[in-house]
Every structure is written in structure tokens, then in C-alpha cells.
C-alpha positions in Angstrom: 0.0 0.0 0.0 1.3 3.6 -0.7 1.7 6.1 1.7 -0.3 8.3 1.5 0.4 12.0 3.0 -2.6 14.3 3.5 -2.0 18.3 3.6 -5.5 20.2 4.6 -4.7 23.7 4.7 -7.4 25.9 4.2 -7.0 29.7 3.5 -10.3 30.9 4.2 -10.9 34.3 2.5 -8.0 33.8 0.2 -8.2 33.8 -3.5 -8.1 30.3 -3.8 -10.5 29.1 -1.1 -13.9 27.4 -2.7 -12.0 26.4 -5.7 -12.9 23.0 -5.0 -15.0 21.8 -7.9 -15.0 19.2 -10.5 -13.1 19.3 -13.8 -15.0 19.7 -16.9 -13.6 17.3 -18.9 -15.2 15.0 -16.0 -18.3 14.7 -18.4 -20.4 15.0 -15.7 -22.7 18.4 -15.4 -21.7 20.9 -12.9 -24.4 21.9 -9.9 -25.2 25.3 -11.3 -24.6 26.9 -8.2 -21.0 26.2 -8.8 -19.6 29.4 -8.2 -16.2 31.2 -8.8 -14.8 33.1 -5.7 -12.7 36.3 -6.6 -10.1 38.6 -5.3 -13.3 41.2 -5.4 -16.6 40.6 -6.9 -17.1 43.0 -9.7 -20.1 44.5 -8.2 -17.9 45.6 -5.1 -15.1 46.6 -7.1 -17.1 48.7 -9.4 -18.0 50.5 -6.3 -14.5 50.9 -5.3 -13.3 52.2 -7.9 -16.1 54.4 -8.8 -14.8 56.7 -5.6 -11.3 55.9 -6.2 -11.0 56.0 -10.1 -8.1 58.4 -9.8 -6.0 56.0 -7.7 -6.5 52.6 -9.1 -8.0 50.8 -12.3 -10.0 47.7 -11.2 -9.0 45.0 -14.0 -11.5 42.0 -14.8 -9.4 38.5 -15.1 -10.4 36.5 -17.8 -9.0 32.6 -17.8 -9.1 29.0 -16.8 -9.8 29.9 -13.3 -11.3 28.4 -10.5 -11.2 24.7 -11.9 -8.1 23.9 -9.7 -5.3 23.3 -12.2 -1.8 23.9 -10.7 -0.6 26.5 -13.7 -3.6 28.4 -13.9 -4.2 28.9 -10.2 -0.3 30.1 -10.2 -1.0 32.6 -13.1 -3.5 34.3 -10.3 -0.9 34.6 -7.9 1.4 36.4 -10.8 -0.9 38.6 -11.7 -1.5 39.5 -7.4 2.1 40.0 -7.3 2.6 42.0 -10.0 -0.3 43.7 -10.7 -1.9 43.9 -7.3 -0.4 46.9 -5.7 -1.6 49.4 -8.8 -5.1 47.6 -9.8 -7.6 46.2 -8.6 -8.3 42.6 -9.5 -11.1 40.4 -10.2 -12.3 37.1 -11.5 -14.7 38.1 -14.1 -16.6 35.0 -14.2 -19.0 34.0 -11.6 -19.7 30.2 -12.0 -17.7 26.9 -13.5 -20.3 25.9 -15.8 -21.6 27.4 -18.9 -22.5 29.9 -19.8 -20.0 31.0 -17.2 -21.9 34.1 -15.9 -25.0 34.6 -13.4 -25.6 38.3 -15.1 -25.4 39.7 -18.5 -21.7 39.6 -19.3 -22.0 43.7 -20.5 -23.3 44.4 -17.2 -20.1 42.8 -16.0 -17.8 44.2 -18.3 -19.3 47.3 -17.6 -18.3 47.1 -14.2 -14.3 47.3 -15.0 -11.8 49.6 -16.1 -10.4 46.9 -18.4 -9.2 43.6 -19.6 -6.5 41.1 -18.9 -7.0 37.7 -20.8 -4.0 35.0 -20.1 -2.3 33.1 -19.7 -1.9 29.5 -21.2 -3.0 27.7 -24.4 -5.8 30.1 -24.6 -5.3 30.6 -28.6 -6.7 27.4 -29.5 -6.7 27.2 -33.7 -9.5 24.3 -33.7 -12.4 25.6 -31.3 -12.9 28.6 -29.6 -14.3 29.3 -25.7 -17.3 30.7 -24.5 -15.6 32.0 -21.7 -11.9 33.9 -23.2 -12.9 35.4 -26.5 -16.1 36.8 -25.8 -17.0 40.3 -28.5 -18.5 41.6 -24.9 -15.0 42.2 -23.6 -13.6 44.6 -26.3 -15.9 47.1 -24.8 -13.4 48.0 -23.1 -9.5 47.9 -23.4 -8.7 44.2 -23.7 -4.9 42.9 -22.8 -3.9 39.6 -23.7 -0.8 38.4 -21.6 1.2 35.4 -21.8 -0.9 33.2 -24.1 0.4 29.7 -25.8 -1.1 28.5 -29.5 -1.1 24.6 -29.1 -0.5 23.9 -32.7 -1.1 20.0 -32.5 -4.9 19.8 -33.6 -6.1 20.5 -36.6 -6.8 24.1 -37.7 -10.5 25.5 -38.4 -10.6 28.0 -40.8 -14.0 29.0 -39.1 -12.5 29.5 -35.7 -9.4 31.1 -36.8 -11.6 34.2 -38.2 -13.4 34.7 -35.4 -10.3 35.3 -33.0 -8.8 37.3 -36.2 -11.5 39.7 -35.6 -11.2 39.8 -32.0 -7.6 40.3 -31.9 -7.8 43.0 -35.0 -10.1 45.2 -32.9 -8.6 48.6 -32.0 -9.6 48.0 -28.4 -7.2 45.1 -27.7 -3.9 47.2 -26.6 -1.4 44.8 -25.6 -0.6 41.1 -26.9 2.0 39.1 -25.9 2.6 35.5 -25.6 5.3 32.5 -23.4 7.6 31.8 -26.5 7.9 32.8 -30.1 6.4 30.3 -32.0 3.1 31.5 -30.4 3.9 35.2 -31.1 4.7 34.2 -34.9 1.5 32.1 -35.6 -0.5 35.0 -34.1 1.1 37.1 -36.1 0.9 35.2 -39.3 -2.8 34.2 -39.1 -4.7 36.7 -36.9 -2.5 39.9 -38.0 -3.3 42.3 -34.9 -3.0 45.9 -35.3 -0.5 45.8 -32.7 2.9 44.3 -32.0 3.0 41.0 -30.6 5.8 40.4 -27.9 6.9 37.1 -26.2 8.4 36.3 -23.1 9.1 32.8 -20.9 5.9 31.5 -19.4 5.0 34.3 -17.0 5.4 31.9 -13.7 8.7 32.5 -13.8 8.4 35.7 -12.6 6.3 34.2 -9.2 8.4 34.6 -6.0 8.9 30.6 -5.2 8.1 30.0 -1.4 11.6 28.9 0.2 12.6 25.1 0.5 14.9 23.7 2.8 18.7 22.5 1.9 18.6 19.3 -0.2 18.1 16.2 2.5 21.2 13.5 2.4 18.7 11.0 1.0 17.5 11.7 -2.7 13.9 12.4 -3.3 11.7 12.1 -7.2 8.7 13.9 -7.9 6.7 12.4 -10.3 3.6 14.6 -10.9 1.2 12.5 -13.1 -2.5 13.1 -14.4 -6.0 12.8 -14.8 -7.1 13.3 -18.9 -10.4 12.4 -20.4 -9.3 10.3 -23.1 -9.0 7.5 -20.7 -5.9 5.7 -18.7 -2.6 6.3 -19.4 -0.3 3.7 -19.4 2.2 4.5 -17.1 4.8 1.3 -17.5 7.8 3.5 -17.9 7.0 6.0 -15.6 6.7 2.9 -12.7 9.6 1.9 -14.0 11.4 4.7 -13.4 9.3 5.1 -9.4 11.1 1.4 -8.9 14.3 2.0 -9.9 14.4 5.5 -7.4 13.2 3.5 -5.1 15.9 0.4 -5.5 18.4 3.1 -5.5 17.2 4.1 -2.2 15.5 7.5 -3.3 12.4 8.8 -1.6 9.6 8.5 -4.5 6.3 11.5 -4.5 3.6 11.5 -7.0 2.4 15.2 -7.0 -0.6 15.9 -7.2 -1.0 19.1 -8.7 -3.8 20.9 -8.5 -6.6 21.6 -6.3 -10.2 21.1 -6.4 -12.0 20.2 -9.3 -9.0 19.1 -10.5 -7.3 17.9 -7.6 -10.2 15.4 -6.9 -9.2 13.7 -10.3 -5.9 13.7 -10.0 -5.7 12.0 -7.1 -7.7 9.1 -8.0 -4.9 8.6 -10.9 -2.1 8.9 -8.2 -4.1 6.5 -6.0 -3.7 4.1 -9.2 -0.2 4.4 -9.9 0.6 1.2 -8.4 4.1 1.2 -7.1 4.1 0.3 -3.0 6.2 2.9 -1.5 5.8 5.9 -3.6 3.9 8.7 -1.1 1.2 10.9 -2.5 1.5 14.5 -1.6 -2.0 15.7 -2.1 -3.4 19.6 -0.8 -5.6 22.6 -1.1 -2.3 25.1 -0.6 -0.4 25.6 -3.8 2.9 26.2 -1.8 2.7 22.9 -0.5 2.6 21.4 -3.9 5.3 24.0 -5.4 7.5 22.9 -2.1 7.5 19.4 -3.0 8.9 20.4 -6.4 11.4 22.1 -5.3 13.0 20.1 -2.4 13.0 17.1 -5.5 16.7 16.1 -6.5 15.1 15.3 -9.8 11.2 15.7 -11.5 9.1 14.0 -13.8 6.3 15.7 -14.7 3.0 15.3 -17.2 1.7 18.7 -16.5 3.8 21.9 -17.7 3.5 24.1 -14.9 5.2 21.6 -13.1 8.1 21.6 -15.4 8.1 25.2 -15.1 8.3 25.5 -11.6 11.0 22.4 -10.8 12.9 24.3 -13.9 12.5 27.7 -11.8 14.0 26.1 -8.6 16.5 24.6 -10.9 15.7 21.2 -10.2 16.2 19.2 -13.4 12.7 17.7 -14.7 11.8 15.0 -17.3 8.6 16.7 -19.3 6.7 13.9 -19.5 4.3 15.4 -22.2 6.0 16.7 -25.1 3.9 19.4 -26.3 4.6 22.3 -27.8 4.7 24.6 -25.1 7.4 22.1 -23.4 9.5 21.4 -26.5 9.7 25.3 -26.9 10.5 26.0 -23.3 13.2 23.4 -23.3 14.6 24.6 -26.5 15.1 28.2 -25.2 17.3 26.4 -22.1 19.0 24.0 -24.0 17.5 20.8 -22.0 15.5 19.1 -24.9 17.2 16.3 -24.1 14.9 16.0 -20.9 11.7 15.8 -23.5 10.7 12.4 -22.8 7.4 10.5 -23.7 5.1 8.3 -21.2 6.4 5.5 -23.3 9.8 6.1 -24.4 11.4 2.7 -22.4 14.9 4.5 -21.5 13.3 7.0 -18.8 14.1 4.9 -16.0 17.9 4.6 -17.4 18.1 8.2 -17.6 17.5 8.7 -13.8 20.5 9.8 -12.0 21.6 11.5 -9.4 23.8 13.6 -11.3 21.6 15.4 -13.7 23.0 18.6 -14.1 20.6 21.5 -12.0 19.5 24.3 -13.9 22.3 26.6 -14.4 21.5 29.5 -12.1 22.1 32.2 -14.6 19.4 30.8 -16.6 16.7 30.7 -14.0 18.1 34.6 -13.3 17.7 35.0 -17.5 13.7 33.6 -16.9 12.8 35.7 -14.0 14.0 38.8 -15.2 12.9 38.9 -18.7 9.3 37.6 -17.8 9.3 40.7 -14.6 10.3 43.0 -17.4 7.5 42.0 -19.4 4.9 42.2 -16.5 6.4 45.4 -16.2 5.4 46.5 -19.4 1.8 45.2 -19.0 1.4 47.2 -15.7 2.5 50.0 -17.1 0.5 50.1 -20.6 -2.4 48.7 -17.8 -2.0 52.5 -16.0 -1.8 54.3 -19.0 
């Protein structure tokens, strides 16, 4: 039997508290009552800022938020730590379920100074949300920060115009997206009226919670994951648990996320099979981000969790090759960590001597993606 280690910490009033709600892709309908809970509802922010307008713009969030998934609850703490102290910021979604609003999404809108849509694989070429690309939101200025095109699906002609008009309107001010491949195909096929800049995936501009000095005894993270499309088979990545585990190493599966998203992860951890792998499992993102960082080595499916083991420098197998990993990778020289669920030489590759991350490229990453948050507070204030 596994062991399994249980974190409950609760931060009631925080941003994140509530967000404990099934995943979508669970194909099971959502209780309507499903809500989203926010920095500020826009209702009491509108009120703030209608005495305070001088002193602060009150921003409306748009994004994959309140599901629980590790990288897009992180993307909320960026945009607290950078943003926070000049605007005011809000969720501007109300519920997890479509359509995604209680009230009339204008009346919403209406209720902010502007727009911030990101980040992630928001550009989707093949289908378009109801929730980030909505014509309501270019009533007022619209900024699009630190978006990914996921290039792997096939392209719909169809969708592609609609976001070509969105992103042509004169009302969007700022674009800019986590690597240039993105900030080339949005270039190339929605031709904005204005520039297009990239940056590393904006998480690397977070301020990590500390981790204590490396432990004599090695320790792997594997972070695995729940996906709709059925089971993976997770041979080699056992494999590779086992032979941690022979050599003595401390073994945690990850579970990265929280709520919805949490409650399916877990029940993949659960079935990852290997006795004497723990599962690290809880509501408070440091906790999981700790975990990552105190690793000697990672494995993970999801990207955030390549980003922040990358950011702490520990070296990390991406176990899902996509694009937004093969052209993160590619910008630090570790492609050779790009590894598949199946490729059967992962467990070989395991070593205690895996080079760290140099520390003058995690300095490179969290300085060139502060710069660019930077720029989008100050074209925010303008």
C-alpha cells in the first residue's frame, strides 16, 4: 500500500478558497450553483473604484480559473504579485459551468476599467471558448498576456476568423505570448494591429516560497494526471518510481492541482501502483510548489510543473511533449529531458547527477518575464 500524506490547509478568504469543484472534462454536469470566488466581486469593485477611479483601475481576469489546475491557479498569484499593488483585481466570471456568468456579461464588463485575458494555451486554432474570446470584452480595453497557441490539432478556418476579428479590434492594446512560436502564428494568421511580444511562461516571474537544503537521501517527484481520453499507461514511468526506489531514493507522485482538478488527479495517483511511492496531495499551492522544489530530480505530465522544478533549478523529465514544453526546453538547452510516457529508456536516464539548472538561466527567466509584466502594468496604468 502507498503512503499516502494528506496536507489540509485551508485559507479561508483567500483567492483560492472554494475552488474546489470538478473538472469539466469529468463529463459530468456541474451543480449550477458552482460558483467562482474572486479577489473582489465585480459589483464591489465597481463601487470601489467608482470613488477611487483616480487612484487605481479595477481589472476583470479572464482565464481558466477556478477549476483547480496547478498552472492556472499560479497565473492568479502572478498577476497578485505584480499587478496587485496598482489595480484592482477580479475574477470576471462568476460560476464553473456554462455559460459562465450569473448576469449579463456587458453588465459585467461594464463594471471594470479593463481587460486582462491569459495566460496558457488560450489561442486554441480548432475551437474557440465561450468563456476567453467573448465580442462583450472589447468594450473596453482588452490585454492579452502570456498566451500559448497549441499547434497539435487540426486548424479550423472558421474559428481562426473569429479570433482574427477579435484580436484585430482597436480596443485590444497589448498582446504578448510565453515563446515565439506563439507570437509568430499569431502574427501570421490573426495579424493584430499591434505588436506581438513574447516572453518565458510568466510563472517565472512568481516569488517561489523557500525550500529547505537538499536532505542527504534523494527524493523524485513524479507529478502524473487525470485526462479524459482515458488511462494512461504509465509502464515506464513505474519503471522509473522502482528504480528511485531500489536506489534508495524517496519516490512522491504530486498531485497538482486543487479542487476540481485535484479530486481527479488523485484518484490517478491513487492508481499508480508502485508500493512505497507517497502521495503528496493539498488545497495550498505552496505545499505542492515545495515538493517540487526540495526534488533532486522531476518528472512531470503537466507543464507548470516543469516550469516551476525548472525555476527552482531542479532538473525535470517533461513527461508530455507538447509544444509549449519542447519550446521552453529549446530556449534552455534541456530538450534532451523531453521524454514521452512510453519512451522505455526514462528509467535509465534517472541519475543522481543530472545537471541542475544553471543559475544564470533561471536569473535569464525571471527577469525577462518581470520585465514584461512590467510593461503590462504600465501600458495597464496608461
Amino acid at each position: 500500500m502507498s503512503r499516502w500524506r494528506r496536507h489540509r490547509t485551508w485559507r479561508i478568504g483567500s483567492l483560492f478558497a472554494g475552488m474546489f469543484q470538478r473538472h469539466p472534462s469529468a463529463g459530468r454536469r456541474p451543480r449550477r450553483n458552482h460558483r467562482v470566488p474572486a479577489l473582489t466581486g465585480p459589483r464591489e469593485a465597481a463601487r470601489e473604484t467608482a470613488t477611487a477611479r483616480d487612484r487605481t483601475k479595477c481589472v476583470g481576469l479572464v482565464g481558466f480559473f477556478g477549476w483547480g489546475n496547478y498552472g492556472d491557479e499560479l497565473f492568479l498569484r502572478v498577476w497578485e504579485e505584480h499587478l496587485g499593488a496598482t489595480c484592482k483585481l477580479t475574477v470576471l466570471h462568476d460560476q464553473l459551468c456554462k455559460p459562465y456568468f450569473t448576469r449579463p456579461v456587458k453588465e459585467c464588463v461594464s463594471e471594470v476599467d479593463a481587460i486582462l485575458i491569459g495566460g496558457g494555451d488560450l489561442v486554441v486554432p480548432w475551437q474557440i471558448s465561450g468563456l476567453y474570446w467573448r465580442q462583450e470584452y472589447l468594450d473596453r480595453p482588452v490585454y492579452i498576456a502570456g498566451v500559448g497557441v497549441p499547434t497539435w490539432g487540426k486548424t479550423s478556418p472558421h474559428v481562426v476568423e473569429r479570433m482574427r476579428e477579435f484580436f484585430q479590434h482597436p480596443n485590444v492594446r497589448y498582446i504578448s505570448t510565453r515563446d515565439p512560436e506563439s507570437a509568430e502564428w499569431i502574427r501570421r494568421h490573426l495579424e493584430p494591429k499591434v505588436d506581438v511580444s513574447w516572453a518565458p511562461d510568466l510563472v517565472f516571474a512568481m516569488t517561489l516560497p523557500p525550500v529547505r537544503p537538499a536532505p542527504e537521501r534523494h527524493t523524485l517527484a513524479i507529478a502524473t494526471r487525470y485526462r479524459a481520453r482515458g488511462p494512461d499507461d504509465f509502464t515506464q514511468v513505474r519503471r522509473l518510481a522502482e528504480k528511485a526506489l531500489a536506489m534508495g531514493w524517496r519516490v512522491q507522485n504530486v498531485v497538482l492541482g486543487t479542487g476540481r482538478v485535484r479530486a481527479l488527479d488523485l484518484e490517478v495517483a491513487k492508481k499508480f501502483g508502485v508500493d512505497g511511492v507517497e502521495i503528496v496531495e493539498s488545497e495550498d499551492l505552496d505545499v505542492l510548489t515545495r515538493t517540487l522544489g526540495s526534488a533532486t530530480v522531476a518528472a512531470s505530465m503537466k507543464f507548470h510543473g516543469t516550469v516551476v522544478a525548472t525555476a527552482y533549478g531542479v532538473p525535470c523529465f517533461a513527461l508530455a511533449p507538447t509544444d509549449k514544453s519542447r519550446n521552453l526546453f529549446r530556449l534552455i538547452d534541456r530538450s534532451s529531458m523531453l521524454v514521452s510516457l512510453e519512451d522505455s529508456t526514462l528509467a535509465d536516464r534517472l541519475s543522481p547527477d543530472l545537471p541542475p539548472v544553471p543559475e544564470s538561466v533561471r536569473d535569464n527567466l525571471r527577469s525577462r518575464t518581470t520585465l514584461e509584466l512590467t510593461e503590462l502594468r504600465q501600458r495597464l496604468l496608461d
